[in-house]
C-alpha positions as CSV (number, residue, x, y, z in Angstrom):
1,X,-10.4,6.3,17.7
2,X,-10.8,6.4,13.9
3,X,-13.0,4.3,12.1
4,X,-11.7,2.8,8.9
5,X,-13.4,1.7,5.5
6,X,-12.0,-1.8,6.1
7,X,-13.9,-2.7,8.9
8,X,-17.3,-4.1,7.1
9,X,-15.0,-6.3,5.1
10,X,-12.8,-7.5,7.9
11,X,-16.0,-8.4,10.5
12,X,-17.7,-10.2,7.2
13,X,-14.2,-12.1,7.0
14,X,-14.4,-13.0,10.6
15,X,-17.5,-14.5,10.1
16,X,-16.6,-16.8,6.8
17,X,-13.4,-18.2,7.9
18,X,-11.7,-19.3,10.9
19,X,-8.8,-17.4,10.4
20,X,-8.6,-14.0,9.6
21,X,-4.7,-12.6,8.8
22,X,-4.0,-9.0,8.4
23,X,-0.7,-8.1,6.3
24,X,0.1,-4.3,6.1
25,X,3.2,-1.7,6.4
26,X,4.1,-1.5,10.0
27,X,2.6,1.3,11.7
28,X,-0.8,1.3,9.3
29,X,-3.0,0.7,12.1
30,X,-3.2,-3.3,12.0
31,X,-3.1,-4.0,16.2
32,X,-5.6,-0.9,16.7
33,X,-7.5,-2.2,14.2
34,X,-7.7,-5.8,15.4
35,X,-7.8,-4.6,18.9
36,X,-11.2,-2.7,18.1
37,X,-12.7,-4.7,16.2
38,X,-12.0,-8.0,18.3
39,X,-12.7,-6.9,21.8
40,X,-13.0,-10.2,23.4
41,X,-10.3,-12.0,21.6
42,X,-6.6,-12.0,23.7
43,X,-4.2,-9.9,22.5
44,X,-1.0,-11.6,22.2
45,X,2.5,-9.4,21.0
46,X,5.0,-11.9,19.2
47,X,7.6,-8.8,19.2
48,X,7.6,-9.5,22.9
49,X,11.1,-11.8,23.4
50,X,9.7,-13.8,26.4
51,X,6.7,-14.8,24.7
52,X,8.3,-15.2,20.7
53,X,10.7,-17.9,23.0
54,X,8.2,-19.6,24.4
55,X,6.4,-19.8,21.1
56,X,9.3,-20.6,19.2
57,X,10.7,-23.2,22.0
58,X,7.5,-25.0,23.2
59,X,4.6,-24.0,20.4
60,X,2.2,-26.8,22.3
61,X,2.6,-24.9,25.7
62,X,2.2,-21.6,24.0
63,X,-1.0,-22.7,22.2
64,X,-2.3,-23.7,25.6
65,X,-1.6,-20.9,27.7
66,X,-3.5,-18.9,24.5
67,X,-6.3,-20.6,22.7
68,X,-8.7,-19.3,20.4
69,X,-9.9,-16.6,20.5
70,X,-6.5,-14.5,20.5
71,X,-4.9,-12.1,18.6
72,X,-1.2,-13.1,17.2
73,X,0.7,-9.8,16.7
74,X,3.4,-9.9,14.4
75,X,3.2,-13.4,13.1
76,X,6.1,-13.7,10.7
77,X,8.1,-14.1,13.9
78,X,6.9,-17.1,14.4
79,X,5.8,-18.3,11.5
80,X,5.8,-22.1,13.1
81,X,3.2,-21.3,15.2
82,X,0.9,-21.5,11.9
83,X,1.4,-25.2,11.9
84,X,-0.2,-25.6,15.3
85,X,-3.3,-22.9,14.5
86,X,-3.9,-25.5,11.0
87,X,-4.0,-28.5,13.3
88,X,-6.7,-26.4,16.2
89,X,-8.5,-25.3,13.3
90,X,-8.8,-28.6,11.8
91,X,-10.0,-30.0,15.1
92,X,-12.8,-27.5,15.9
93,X,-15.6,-28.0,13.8
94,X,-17.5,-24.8,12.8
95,X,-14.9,-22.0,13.9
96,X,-15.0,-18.6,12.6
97,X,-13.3,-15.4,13.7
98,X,-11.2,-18.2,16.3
99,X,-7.6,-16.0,15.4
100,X,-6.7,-12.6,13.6
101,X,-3.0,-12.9,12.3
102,X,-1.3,-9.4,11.8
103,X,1.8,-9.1,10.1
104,X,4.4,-6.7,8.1
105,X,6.4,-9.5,5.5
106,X,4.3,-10.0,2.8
107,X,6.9,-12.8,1.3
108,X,7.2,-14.5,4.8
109,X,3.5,-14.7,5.7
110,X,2.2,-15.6,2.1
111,X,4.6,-18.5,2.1
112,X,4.0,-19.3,5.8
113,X,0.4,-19.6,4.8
114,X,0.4,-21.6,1.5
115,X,1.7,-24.0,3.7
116,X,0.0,-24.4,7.0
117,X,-3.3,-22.4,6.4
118,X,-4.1,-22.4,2.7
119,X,-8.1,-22.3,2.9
120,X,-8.0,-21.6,6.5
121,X,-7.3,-18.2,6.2
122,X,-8.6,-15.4,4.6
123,X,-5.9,-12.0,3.7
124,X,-6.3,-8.7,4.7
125,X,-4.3,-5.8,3.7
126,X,-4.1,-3.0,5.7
127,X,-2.9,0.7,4.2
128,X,-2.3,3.8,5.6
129,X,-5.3,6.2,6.6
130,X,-7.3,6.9,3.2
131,X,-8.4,10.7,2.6
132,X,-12.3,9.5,3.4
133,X,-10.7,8.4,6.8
134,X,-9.2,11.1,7.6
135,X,-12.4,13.5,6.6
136,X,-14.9,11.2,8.5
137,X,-12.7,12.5,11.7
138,X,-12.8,16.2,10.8
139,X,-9.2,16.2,9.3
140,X,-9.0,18.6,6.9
141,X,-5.3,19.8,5.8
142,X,-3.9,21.6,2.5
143,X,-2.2,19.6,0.0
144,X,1.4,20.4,0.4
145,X,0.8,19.5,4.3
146,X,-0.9,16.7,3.0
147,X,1.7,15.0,1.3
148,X,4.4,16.3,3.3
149,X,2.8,14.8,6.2
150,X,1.5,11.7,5.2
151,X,-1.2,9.4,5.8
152,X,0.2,7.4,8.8
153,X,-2.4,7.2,11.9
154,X,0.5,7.9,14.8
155,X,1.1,11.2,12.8
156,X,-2.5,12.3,12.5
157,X,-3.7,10.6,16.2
158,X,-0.5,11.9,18.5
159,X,0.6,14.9,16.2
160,X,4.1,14.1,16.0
161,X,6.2,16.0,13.9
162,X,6.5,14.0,10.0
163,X,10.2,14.7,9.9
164,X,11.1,13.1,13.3
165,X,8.4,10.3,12.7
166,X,9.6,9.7,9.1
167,X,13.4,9.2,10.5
168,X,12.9,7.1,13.1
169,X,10.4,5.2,10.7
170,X,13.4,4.6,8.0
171,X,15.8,3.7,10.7
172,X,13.6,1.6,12.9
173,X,11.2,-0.4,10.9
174,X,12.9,-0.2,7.0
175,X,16.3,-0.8,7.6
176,X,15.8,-3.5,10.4
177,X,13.4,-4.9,7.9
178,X,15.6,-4.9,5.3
179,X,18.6,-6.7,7.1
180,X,15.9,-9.2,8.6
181,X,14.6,-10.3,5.2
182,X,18.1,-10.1,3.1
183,X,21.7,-9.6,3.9
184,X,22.6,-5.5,2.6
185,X,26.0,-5.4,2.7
186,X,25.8,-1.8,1.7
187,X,23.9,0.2,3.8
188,X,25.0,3.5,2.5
189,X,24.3,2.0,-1.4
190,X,20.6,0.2,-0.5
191,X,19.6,4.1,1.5
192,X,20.8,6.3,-2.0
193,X,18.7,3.5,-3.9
194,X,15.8,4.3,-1.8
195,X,16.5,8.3,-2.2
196,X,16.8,7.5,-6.4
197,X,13.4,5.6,-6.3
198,X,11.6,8.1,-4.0
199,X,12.6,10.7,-6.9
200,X,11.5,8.4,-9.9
201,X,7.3,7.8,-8.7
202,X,5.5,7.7,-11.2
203,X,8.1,7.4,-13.5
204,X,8.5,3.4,-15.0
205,X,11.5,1.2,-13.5
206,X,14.6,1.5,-15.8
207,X,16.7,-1.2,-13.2
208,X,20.2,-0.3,-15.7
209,X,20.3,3.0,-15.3
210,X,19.2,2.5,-10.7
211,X,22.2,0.2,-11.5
212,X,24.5,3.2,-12.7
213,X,23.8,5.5,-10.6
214,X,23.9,3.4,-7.3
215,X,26.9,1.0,-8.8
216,X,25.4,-2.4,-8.3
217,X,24.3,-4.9,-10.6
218,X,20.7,-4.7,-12.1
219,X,19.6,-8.1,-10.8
220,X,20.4,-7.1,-6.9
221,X,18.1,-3.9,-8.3
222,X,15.6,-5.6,-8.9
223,X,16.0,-8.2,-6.1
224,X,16.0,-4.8,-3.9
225,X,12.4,-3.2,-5.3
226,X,10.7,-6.9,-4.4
227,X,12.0,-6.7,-1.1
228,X,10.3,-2.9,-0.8
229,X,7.6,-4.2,-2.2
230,X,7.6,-7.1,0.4
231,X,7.9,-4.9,3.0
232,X,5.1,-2.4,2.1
233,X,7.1,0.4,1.3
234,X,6.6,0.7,-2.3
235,X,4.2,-0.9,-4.5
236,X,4.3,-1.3,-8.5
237,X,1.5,0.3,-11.5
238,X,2.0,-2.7,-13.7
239,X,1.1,-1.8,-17.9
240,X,-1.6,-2.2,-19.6
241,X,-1.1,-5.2,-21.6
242,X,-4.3,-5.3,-24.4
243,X,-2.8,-4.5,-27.2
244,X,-4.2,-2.0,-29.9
245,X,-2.2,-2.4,-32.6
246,X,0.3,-0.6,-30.8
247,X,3.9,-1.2,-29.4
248,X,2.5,-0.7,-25.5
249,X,5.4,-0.6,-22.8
250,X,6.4,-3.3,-20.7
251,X,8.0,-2.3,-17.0
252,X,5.5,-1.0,-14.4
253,X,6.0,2.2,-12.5
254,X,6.7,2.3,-8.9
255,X,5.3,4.4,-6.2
256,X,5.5,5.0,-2.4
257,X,2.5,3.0,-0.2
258,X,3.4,5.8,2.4
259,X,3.7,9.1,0.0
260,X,5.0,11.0,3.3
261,X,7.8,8.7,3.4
262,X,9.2,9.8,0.1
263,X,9.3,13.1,0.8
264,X,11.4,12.0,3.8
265,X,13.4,10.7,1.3
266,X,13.9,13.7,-1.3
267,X,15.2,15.9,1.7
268,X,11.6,17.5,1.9
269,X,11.6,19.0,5.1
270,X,8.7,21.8,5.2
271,X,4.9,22.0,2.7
272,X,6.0,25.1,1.7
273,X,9.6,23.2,0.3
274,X,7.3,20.6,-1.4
275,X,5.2,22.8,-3.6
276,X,8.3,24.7,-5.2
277,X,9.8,21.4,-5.3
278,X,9.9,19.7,-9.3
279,X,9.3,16.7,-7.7
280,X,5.8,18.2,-6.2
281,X,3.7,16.5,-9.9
282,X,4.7,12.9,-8.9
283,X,3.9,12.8,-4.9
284,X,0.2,14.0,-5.6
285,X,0.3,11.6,-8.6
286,X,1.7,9.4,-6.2
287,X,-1.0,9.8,-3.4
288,X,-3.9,10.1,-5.7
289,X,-3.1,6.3,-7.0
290,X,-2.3,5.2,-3.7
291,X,-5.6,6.3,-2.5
292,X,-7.3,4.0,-5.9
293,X,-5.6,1.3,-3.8
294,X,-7.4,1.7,-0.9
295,X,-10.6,2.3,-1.9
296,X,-10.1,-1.5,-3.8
297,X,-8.1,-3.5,-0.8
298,X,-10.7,-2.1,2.1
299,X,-13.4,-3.7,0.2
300,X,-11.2,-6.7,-0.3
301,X,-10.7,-6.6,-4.0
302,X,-7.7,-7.2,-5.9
303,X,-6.5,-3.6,-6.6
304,X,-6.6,-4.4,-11.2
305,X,-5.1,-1.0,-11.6
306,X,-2.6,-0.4,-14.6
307,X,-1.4,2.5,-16.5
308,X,-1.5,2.5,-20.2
309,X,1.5,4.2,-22.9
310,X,2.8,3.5,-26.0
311,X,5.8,4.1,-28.1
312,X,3.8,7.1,-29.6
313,X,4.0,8.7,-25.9
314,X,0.5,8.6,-25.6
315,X,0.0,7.8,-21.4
316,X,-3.1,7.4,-19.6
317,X,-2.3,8.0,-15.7
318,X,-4.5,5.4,-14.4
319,X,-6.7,2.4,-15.4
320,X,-9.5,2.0,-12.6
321,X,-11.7,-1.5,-13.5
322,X,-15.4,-1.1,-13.5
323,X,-16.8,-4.3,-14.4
324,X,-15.0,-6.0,-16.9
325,X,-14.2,-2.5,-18.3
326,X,-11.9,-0.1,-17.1
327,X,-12.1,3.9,-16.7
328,X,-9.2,5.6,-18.0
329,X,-8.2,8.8,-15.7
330,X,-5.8,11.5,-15.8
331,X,-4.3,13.0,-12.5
332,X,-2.9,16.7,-12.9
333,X,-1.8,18.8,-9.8
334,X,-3.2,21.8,-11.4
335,X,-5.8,24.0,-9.7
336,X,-7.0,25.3,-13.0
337,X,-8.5,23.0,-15.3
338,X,-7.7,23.4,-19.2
339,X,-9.4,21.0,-21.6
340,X,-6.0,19.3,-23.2
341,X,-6.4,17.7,-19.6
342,X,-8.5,15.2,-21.8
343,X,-6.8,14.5,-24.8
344,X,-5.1,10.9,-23.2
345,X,-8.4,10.1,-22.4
346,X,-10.1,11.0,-25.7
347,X,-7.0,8.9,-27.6
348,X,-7.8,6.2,-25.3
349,X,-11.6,6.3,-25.8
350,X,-10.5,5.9,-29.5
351,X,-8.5,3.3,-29.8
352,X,-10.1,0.8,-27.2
353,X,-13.6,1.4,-28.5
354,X,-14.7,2.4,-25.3
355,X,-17.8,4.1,-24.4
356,X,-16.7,4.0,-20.2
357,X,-16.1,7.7,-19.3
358,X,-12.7,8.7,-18.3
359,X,-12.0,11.4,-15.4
360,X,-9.9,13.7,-14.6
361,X,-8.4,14.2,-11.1
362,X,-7.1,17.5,-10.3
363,X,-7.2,20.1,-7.4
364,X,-9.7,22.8,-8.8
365,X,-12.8,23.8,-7.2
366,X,-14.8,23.4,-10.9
367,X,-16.6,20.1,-11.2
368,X,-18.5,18.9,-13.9
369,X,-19.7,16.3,-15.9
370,X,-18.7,16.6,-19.5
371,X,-19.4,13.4,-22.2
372,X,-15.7,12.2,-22.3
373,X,-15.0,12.2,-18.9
374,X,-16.0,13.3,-15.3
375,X,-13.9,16.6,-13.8
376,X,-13.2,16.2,-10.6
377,X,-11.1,17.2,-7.3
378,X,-9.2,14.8,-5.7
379,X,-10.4,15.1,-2.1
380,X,-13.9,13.6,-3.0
381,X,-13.7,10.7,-5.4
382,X,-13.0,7.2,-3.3
């Protein structure tokens, strides 16, 4: 079983509050995870029909038949059944660790829970394996394989083939997801969408010209990117907003919480396809900032991660905060590194009148420290 770097967080958690609810893209490892770590606790499935009925249609029963300490899979089925955990909760003096919540609707639950458990309840985010994860248990794969095959645990634990696993992901878990949370009249329009925005990571959201292209109105764009984003399957690199005396750009960039996923989507079907592929930059960009995400959310922080460019083109890839200060990295999928790697950083060092050191992440075997910034590969720096 793997260990993950979440684990410290999530049994400190247990012990603070009395409620501990785990949000997540389905298939990340949330039920393992809770499983593992709360042996003793009853593991109840709220996909299972029988028993979301019973919870839906008699809640006090239900409660009953499972009391604290259990394990509520899937949640957002049920979300009324958070109602009768506040009122348990409120009643038992002392409780900590009493329920662990899972669930993969970010909106549903977050609303569910400023109402019924606000203060009760203490949120959990769940990602795909991180690269330290996957090294702790000896996993050691080239980058195109990598990428191609993604950070899932079922595709690293039970060895299943990424392009079956990826299919059956999309047509299982997004698309039901999709129609469960908002009415898609056009399926064929909403999976091209998904197909345009897998080829744009790293690249900022322009929602008139998604609109063009995929020939529906910008607003049910962008009323489509918060329902990815809602559903774990993309997440957004907002701007840098301090301004410099400089015109700074305003709409984040979007990429893929499961980078495997995307290449699903760009018709990627083999490594040796993704390297010769010009979409190859922006899926290790794309990885690279989705592993600065984990190594913030499994140590329960807020991720604070931004991008910085201005109207003069000058970019800076990634924002990390240290402190009230933030380091300004550059992510190249070079293998040979070439000082004009640091030129966004040095621009950035000058105008912000920082003296943080930037770094660069690439995929060379030379590391060094130099005074501007820190060179470094990518499979070592969470």
């Amino acid at each position: 079983m793997f260990d993950r770097r979440i684990e410290n967080e999530l049994k400190t958690t247990a012990g603070e509050y009395p409620v501990v609810t785990i949000i997540g893209p389905r298939q990340s490892g949330k039920t393992t995870l809770a499983k593992k770590i709360f042996r003793n606790h009853t593991y109840v499935n709220l996909e299972n029909p029988e028993l979301r009925s019973l919870a839906a249609d008699d809640p006090k029963t239900f409660m009953l038949r499972y009391p604290a300490p259990a394990i509520f899979d899937e949640i957002q089925n049920v979300p009324e059944l958070l109602s009768w955990i506040q009122v348990y909760v409120d009643e038992t003096a002392e409780l900590t660790g009493g329920d662990i919540l899972t669930g993969s609707h970010q909106l549903q639950l977050r609303e569910a829970i400023t109402q019924s458990l606000a203060g009760r309840t203490a949120l959990l985010t769940l990602f795909p394996f991180a690269l330290n994860e996957l090294k702790k248990s000896d996993i050691q794969l080239e980058r195109e394989v990598l990428i191609h095959k993604g950070f899932m645990p079922r595709l690293h634990d039970k060895n299943i083939r990424p392009g079956r696993f990826y299919r059956d992901y999309f047509q299982t878990y997004v698309e039901r997801d999709v129609r469960k949370l908002m009415a898609v009249e056009n399926q064929q329009a909403f999976e091209l969408f998904l197909r345009l925005l897998a080829g744009r990571v790293g690249s900022e959201i322009n929602y008139s010209s998604l609109s063009g292209q995929v020939g529906i109105s910008a607003p049910q764009i962008k009323k489509w990117i918060s329902l990815l984003e809602a559903s774990f399957i993309i997440f957004k690199l907002p701007p840098f907003f301090n301004n410099f005396g400089k015109r700074l750009t305003k709409s984040p960039k979007i990429y893929f919480v499961e980078v495997g996923l995307a290449c699903y989507l760009l018709g990627i079907e083999t490594p040796e396809q993704l390297e010769r592929d010009m979409a190859f930059g922006g899926l290790f960009e794309n990885m690279v900032i989705a592993e600065a995400y984990k190594s913030r959310i499994n140590k329960g922080l807020e991720p604070r991660l931004f991008f910085y460019r201005d109207r003069h083109q000058h970019e800076i890839d990634l924002l990390y905060p240290i402190g009230s200060s933030f380091t300004p990295i550059e992510i190249k999928s070079s293998r040979t590194y070439r000082d004009e790697f640091l030129n966004g950083i040095r621009y950035f060092q000058k105008i912000s009148g920082s003296n943080q050191p930037g770094m660069l992440i690439y995929d060379g075997d030379i590391e060094m420290d130099k005074e501007e910034a820190l060179i470094r590969n990518f499979r070592g720096i969470w």
